[in-house]
C-alpha positions as a Python dict, from the first residue, in 0.01 Angstrom:
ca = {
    (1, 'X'): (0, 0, 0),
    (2, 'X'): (37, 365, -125),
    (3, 'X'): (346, 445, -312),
    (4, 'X'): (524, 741, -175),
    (5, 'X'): (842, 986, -315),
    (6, 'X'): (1014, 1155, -62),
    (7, 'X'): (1302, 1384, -24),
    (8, 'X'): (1578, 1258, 232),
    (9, 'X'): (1879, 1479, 361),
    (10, 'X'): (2133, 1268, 566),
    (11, 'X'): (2342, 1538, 740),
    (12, 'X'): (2563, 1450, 1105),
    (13, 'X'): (2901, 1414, 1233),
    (14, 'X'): (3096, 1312, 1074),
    (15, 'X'): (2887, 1411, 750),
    (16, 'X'): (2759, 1124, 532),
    (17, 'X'): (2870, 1031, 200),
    (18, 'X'): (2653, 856, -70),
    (19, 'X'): (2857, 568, -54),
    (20, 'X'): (2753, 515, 294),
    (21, 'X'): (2389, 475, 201),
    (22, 'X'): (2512, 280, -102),
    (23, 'X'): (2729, 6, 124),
    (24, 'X'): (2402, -26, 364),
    (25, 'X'): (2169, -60, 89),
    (26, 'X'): (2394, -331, -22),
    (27, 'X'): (2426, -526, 292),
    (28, 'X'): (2105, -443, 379),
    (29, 'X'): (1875, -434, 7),
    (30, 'X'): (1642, -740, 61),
    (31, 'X'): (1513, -640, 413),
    (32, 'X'): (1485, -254, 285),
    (33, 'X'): (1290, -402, -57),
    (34, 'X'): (1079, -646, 178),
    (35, 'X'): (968, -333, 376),
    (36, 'X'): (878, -136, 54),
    (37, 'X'): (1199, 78, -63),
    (38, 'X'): (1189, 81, -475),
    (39, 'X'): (1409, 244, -580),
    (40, 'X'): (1651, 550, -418),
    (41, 'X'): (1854, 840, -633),
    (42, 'X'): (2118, 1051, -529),
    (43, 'X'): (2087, 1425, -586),
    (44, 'X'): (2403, 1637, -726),
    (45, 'X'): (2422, 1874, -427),
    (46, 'X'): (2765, 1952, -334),
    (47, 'X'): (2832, 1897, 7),
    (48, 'X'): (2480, 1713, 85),
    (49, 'X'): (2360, 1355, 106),
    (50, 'X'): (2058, 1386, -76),
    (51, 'X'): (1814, 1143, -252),
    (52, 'X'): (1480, 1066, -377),
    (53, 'X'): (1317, 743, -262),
    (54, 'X'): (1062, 585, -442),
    (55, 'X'): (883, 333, -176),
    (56, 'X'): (548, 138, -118),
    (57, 'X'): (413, 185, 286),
    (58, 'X'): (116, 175, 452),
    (59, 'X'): (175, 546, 597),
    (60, 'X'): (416, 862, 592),
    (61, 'X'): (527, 716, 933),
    (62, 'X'): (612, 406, 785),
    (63, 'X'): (763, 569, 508),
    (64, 'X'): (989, 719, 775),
    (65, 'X'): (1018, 444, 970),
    (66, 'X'): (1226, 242, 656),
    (67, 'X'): (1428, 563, 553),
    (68, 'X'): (1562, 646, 925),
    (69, 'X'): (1641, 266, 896),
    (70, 'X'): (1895, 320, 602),
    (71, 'X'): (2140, 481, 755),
    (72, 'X'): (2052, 530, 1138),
    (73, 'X'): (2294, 705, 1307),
    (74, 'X'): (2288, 977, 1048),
    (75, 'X'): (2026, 1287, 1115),
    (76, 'X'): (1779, 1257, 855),
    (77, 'X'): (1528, 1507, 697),
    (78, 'X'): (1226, 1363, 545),
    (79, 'X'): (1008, 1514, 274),
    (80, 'X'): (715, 1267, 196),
    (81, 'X'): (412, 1291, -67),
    (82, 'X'): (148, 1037, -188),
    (83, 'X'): (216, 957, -552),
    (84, 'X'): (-114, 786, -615),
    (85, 'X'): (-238, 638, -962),
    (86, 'X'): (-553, 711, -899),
    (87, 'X'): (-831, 918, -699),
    (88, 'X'): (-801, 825, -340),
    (89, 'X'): (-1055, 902, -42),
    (90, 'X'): (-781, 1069, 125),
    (91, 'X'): (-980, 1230, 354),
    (92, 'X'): (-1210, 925, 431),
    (93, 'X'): (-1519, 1094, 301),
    (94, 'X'): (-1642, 819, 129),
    (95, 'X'): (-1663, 723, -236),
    (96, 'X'): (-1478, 904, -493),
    (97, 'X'): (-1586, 967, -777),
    (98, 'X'): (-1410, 1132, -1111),
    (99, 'X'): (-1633, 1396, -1240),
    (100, 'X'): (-1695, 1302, -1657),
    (101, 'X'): (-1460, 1429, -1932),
    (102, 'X'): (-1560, 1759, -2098),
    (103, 'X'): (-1787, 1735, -2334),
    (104, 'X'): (-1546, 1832, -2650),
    (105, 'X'): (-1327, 1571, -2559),
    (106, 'X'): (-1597, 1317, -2697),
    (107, 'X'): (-1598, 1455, -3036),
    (108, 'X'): (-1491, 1190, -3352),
    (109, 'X'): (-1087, 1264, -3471),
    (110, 'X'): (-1248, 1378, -3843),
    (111, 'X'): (-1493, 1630, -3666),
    (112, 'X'): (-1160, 1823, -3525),
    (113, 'X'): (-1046, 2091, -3713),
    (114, 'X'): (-766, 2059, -4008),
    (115, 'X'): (-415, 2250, -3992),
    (116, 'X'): (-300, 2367, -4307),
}
């Protein structure tokens, strides 16, 4: 699984409220954590229903899959990036490797220079 952040913007008629994501996160937290939802922050816009969702998915469509699931009669914009540890092969060009460290960086702490 690839952990994901992602930018969702509930907007509809009527318009909703944080505290409508909040109750169905409630009654619905277990299923939402089972399909990979971490964690989920509300954003201080005025007038918006805005958060950032931390969540663990197999794909950006799965990723949207579980965030349209939150609240689903709402309209919902979805801003998705990878948020990787790691290198990836993103591209599936095989291996990947990490090029070295510069050189200086190898040097002993008492070979560095002194600050007076």
């Amino acid at each position: 699984m690839t952990t994901f952040v992602s930018m969702l913007t509930w907007t509809g008629t009527p318009q909703p409220r944080p505290s409508d994501v909040r109750l169905q996160i409630r009654r619905h937290g277990k299923q939402l954590s089972t399909r990979g939802l971490h964690s989920l922050a509300f954003l201080p816009d005025e007038g918006e229903c805005a958060a950032v969702m931390i969540s663990s998915c197999g794909n950006e469509d799965d990723v949207a899959d579980l965030a349209y699931s939150i609240l689903p009669r709402a309209i919902l914009r979805i801003e998705s990036m990878r948020f990787d540890d790691g290198p990836s092969d993103e591209h599936g060009l095989g291996e990947v490797v990490c090029p070295p460290p510069p050189r200086d960086c190898l040097g002993r702490p008492e070979d560095e220079a002194v600050m007076a």
